[in-house]
N, C-alpha and C positions, 0 to 999 in steps of 0.2 A: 437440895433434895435430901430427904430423912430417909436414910435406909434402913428404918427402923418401922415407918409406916407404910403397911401393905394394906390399901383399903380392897372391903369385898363389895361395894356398894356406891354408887356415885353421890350420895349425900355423905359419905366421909370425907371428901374433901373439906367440904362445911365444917364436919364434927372434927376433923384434926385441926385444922389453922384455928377454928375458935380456939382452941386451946393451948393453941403455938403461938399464936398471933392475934389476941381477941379485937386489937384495936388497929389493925392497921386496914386501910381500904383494900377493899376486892374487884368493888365496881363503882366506876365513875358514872354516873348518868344524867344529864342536862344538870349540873349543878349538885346533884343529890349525889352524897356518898354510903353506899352501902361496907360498914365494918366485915370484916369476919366476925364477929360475934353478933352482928346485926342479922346477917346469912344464916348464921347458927339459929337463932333464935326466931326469928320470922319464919323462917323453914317449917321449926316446930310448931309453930302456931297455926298456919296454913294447913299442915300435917294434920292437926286436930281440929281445924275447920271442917277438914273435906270427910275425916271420918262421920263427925259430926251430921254430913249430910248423907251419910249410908252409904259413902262411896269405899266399896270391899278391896281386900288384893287384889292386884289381877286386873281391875276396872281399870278402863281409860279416860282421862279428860284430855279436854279438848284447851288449846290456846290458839285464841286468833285475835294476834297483836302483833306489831312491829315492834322492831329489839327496845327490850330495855332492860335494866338489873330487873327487874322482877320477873321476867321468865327465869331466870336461872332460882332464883323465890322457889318457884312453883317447881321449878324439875327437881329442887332438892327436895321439897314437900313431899314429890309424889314419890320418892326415892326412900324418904323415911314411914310413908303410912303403905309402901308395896304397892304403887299403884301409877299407871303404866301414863305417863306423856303424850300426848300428841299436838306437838306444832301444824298449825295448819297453814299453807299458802296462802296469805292475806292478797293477794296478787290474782285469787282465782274470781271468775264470777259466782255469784251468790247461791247457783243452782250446784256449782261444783263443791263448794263448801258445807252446801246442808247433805251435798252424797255420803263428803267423808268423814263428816260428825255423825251420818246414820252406820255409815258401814262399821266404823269403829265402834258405835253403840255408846257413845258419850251420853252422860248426862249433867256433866257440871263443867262448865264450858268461860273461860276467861277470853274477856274479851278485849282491845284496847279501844279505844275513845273514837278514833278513824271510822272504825266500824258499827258503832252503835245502830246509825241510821239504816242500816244492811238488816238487823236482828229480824225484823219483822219477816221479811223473804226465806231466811233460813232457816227461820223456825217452823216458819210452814210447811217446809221439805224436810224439816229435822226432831220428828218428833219423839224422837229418846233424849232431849236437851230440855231439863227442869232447871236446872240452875244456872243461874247469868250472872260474873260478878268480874267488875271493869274494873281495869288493870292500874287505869287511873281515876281522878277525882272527874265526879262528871254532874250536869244538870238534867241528866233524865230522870235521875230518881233510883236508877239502878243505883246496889249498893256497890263501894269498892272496896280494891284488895285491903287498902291499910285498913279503915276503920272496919268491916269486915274480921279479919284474922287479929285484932284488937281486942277481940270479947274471949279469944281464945286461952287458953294456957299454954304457957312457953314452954313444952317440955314434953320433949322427943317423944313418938309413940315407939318406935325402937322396933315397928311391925317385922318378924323375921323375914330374910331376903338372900335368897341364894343366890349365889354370884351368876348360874345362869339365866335367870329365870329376865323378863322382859322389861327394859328399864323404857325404852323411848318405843313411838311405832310413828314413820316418817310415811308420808305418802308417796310415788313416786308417780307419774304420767304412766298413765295405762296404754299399751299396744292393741285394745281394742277400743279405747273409748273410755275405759273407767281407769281410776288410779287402783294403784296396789299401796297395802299398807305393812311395807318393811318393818319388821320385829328386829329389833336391835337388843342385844342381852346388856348388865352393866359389863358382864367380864370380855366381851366385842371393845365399850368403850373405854375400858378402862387400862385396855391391854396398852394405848402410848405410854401410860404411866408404869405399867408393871413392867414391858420389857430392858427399861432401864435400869430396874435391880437384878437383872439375870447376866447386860450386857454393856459394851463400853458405849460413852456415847459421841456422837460429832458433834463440834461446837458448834451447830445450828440448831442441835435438840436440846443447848444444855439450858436449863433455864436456872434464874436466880432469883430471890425475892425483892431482888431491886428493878427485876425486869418487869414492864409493864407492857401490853399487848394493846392493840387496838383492835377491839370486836365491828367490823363493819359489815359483814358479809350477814345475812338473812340468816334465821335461826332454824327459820321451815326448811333450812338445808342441813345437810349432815357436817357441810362445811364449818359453818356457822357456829353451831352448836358443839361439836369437839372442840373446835377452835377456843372457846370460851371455857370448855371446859379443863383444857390445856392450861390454860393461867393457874387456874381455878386449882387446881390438881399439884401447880410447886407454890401454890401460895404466893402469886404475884400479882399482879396487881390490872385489872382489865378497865380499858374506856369504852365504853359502849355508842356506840350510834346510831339515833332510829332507825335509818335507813343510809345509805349510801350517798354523801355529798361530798365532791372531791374538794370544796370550797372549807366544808368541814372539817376532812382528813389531815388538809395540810394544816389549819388552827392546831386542831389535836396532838399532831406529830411534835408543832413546836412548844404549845402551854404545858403538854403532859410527858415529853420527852418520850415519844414511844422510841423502843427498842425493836418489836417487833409484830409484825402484820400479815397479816392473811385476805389475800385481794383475788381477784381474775385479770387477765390481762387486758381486758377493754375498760377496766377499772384504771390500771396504769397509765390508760392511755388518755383517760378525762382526765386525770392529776396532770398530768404532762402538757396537757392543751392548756392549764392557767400560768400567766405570767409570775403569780405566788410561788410554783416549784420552785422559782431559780432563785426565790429571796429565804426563802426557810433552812432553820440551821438544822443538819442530819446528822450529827453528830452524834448523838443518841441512838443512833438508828442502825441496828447491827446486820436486821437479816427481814429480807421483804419474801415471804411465801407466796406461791398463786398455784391455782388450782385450773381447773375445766379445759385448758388446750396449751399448747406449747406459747410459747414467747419467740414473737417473730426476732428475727438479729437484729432488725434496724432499733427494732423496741426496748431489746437490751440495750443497745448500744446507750441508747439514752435514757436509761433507766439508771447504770453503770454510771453513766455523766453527771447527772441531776443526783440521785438519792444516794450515792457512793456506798453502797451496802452488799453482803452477798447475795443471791438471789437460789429460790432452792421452788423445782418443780414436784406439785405433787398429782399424785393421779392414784383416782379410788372412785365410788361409787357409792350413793347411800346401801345396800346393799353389801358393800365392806366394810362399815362404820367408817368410811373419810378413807384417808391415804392409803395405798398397801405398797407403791412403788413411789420412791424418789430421785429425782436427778438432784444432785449437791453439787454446791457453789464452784467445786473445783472444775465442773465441768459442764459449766455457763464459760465459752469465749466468743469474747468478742471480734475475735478472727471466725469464728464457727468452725464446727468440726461437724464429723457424723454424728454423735454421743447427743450434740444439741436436736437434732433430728427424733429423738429417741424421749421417752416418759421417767427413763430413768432404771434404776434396778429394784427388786425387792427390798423389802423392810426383815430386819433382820426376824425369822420367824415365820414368817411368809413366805408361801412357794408358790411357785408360777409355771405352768405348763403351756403349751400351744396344740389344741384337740382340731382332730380332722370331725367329718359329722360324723363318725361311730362311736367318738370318743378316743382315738389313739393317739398319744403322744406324738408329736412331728419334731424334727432333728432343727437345731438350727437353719434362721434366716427360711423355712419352709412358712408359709401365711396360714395361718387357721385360727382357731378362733381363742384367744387369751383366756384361760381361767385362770382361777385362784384356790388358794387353802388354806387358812389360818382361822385362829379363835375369835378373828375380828369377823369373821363371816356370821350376815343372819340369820334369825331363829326358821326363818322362814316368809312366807307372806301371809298376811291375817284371813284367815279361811277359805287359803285357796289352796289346798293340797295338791292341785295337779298344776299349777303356777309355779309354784315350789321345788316341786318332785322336776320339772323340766330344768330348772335353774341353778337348782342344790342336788347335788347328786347323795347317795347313802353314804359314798367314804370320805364326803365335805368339800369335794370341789363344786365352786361355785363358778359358771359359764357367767361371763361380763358381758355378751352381746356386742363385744368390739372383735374386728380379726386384728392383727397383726404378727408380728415375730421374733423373738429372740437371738441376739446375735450370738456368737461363741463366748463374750466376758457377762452374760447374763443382762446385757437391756434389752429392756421392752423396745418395739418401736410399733404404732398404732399404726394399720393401715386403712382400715374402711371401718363398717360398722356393720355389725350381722346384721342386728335390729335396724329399723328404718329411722330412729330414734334422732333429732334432729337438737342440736345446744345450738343455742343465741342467748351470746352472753352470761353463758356460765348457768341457763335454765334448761332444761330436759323437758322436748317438745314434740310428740307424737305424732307423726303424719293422721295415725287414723282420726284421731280426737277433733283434731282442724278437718277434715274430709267430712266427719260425722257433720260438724257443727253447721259446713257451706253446703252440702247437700239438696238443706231444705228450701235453698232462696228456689223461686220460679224461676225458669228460663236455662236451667243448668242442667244435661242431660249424664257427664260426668266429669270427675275431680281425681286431682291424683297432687299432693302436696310434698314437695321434699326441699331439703335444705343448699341453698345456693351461698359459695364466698360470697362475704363481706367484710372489706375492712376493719370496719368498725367492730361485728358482734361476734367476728367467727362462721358463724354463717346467718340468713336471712331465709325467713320461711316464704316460700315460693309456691302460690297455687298456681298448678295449670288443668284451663278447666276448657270442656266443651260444652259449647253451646246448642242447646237443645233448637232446630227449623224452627226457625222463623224468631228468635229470642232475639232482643236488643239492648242485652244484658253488659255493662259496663264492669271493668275494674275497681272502679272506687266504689259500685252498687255492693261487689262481692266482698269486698274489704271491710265497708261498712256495714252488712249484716252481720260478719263473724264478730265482729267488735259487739253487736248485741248478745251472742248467745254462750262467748268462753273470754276468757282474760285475754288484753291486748298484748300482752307479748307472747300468746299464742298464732295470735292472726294472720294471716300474710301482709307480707310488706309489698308484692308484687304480684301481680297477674299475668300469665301470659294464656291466649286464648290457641287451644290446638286442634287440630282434623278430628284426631284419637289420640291415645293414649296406648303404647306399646302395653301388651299383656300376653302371657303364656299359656299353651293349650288349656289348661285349667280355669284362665280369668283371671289368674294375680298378677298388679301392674310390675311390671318390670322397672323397679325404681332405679336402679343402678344404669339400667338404659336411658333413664329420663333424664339422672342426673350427668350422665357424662359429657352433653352438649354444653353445662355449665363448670363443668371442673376441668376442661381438657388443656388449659394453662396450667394446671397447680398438681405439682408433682405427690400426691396423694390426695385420697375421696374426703377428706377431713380438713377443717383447718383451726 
């Protein structure tokens, strides 16, 4: 780490290692190696592509691709010409993807090869999107990024860029049905890198240029994308993978000697299920990070056996730029204690309170609802002032929509969830979105969706629906409509048919009543 380089801008990471490091890899991708001076330099060219096509500061483009070195291309691009990112969930259906290319007001839109055959549907709901240009080489005729940003000139538009001004905008699952579009500043993502020049750091933060990371996690997450930007940031060296193969993983860990990774836990737990864990060598392999829910004990247990590495929990929120509390390796045992029970403690810098609904602080071990306060907090959400104004308060506490509580040495411990807000597998999944979506089948008089344990995913989206006299309305009829009108890892995986539906004098469903006939083994509403 150079204590000498304080970037204001997330395309300086590019513009320093080019110049520290012009020729050492940055990103591996199916065979292709992107230099630092490659990053540098394609950066700039993209950069002057995109002005080229009248896209001002401030504008947003759109990506909708599955990981590869050229998205991080393009986020430096949009980084050096001032102009604002957006990943889109390639995972979503086509109706949801042209919302949030309109909501966002894209008009020059990168796309990967997966999706081409999608263009036509999107664009018919997306009509602020002129320009289309894939991410790989392709046979439609659409042009692509290399030969594209080819005709350019290499050489930085250098557009000015205040540190807070909007570097990415993440969408997130809407609580009524529509996504919101999280403003994220560079100086939110840039703060893992800066508060190591203020403070000391643990040897799980420390990185070194021999260190190589493995990018597996989706980019349309905040995950993903700091993760990547992490390497990126000491000049180390990242493998990238389309998508998530644990067949994959374990190759990569041994041809590229990863050092370090960023997974979820039902990620660990497909690596774990191939007979390859037990033959790959981990010795390279320092520190395995996971995000979106605790680590069961039995799952350490054999996480600890197999991959011999520390293990380090983080918990954040697109809406915090990624982490803001950690639990560290010293206090993962394999005996369990309380502490493993727990999210972990603040990041040095970060403050953390427990609000009742007035907003008052509550003393330890009392449950309310966790905010936060740090420079990693977002700009806000893209034109929704009163979305905003409920979630960000004026003196920068940001409310997380999880309750929980602090104990007297400062961890966190989650207990429920304000919002009805449902993770399977490390995604963020709206009861309303899923209720909108099954609504319309015939024979359904009402719906009410919330998330039930599962092994496998953390939890499992569970519709329970009534059936409208005289309907002869099936589970797999309901299953299989949702699968037409929203992405299948929104849909329900189960059906249960009921009399009614618990609801309170006003008609809101009692979701905490619904859920507690399926969580009454598991000593919290969460898993």
């Amino acid at each position: 780490m150079d204590p000498s380089f304080v970037p204001e801008a997330i395309a300086d990471f590019a513009r320093h290692n080019a110049k520290a490091q012009p020729n050492k890899p940055a990103l591996h991708f199916e065979g292709q190696v992107m230099t630092y001076s490659d990053l540098d330099r394609w950066s700039s060219q993209t950069a002057q592509g995109l002005l080229h096509l009248g896209c001002q500061p401030g504008e947003r483009i759109g990506v909708l691709a599955k990981n590869s070195h050229f998205y991080f291309e393009i986020l430096m691009a949009g980084s050096k010409a001032g102009i604002v990112t957006c990943p889109v969930n390639w995972r979503l259906a086509a109706p949801e993807v042209a919302y949030i290319l309109s909501d966002a007001q894209v008009r020059v839109l990168f796309v990967g090869p997966e999706f081409l055959g999608a263009l036509d549907a999107i664009r018919a709901e997306a009509p602020t999107v002129e320009h289309i240009i894939c991410i790989e080489t392709n046979d439609s005729g659409i042009s692509d990024l290399v030969r594209w940003r080819s005709t350019f000139e290499a050489k930085d538009p250098a557009i000015s860029t205040k540190i807070n001004d909007a570097a990415i905008q993440l969408y997130t699952s809407g609580t009524t049905g529509r996504p919101k579009g999280t403003i994220l500043s560079h100086r939110a993502l840039l703060e893992n890198y800066l508060r190591k020049l203020r403070h000391p750091v643990e040897d799980w933060d420390i990185w070194g240029e021999d260190d190589v990371s493995l990018i597996a996690m989706p980019c349309f997450h905040v995950g993903g994308t700091a993760w990547g930007l992490m390497g990126l940031a000491h000049g180390a060296t990242g493998v990238v993978t389309r998508d998530f193969d644990p067949v994959q993983v374990l190759d990569f860990i041994d041809q590229y000697k990863i050092s370090k990774l960023f997974l979820v836990p039902a990620a660990m737990q497909f690596i774990l299920g191939l007979p390859k864990a037990r033959e790959v060598d981990y010795s390279q392999l320092r520190y395995m990070l996971y995000g979106a829910s605790p680590i069961p004990l039995d799952l350490l247990r054999e996480c600890i056996d197999v991959f011999g590495c520390g293990f380090v929990q983080m918990y954040g929120m697109t809406e915090t730029s990624g982490t803001i509390v950690v639990l560290s390796p010293e206090d993962h045992d394999v005996k369990g204690n309380e502490r493993m029970r727990s999210a972990g403690k603040a990041r040095q810098d970060v403050e953390l309170a427990i609000l009742d609904e007035a907003g008052n602080q509550l003393p330890p071990r009392e449950v309310g609802e966790i905010a936060t306060r740090s420079v990693m907090n977002m700009n806000g959400y893209w034109n929704l002032p009163e979305a905003t104004s409920k979630t960000l308060s004026e003196d920068g506490w940001l409310r997380t929509g999880d309750a929980g509580y602090l104990d007297e040495d400062g961890f966190v411990y989650i207990h429920d969830r304000v919002k009805d807000m449902i993770i399977s597998g490390g995604e963020n999944i709206y009861p309303a979105e899923v209720e909108n979506a099954i609504y319309g089948y015939p024979g359904i008089s009402d719906v009410a969706v919330i998330g039930v344990p599962d092994q496998k995913w953390g939890e499992a989206v569970k519709a329970c629906v009534v059936k409208a006299d005289g309907a002869t309305v099936t589970d797999q009829d309901i299953m299989d409509y949702a699968r037409s009108q929203i992405a299948a890892y929104k849909c329900p995986k189960s059906v249960d048919f009921v009399d009614s539906l618990p609801r309170n004098p006003s008609g809101k469903i009692l979701r905490r009543e619904l859920r507690s006939r399926y969580w009454s083994e598991n000593d919290r509403s969460v898993n």
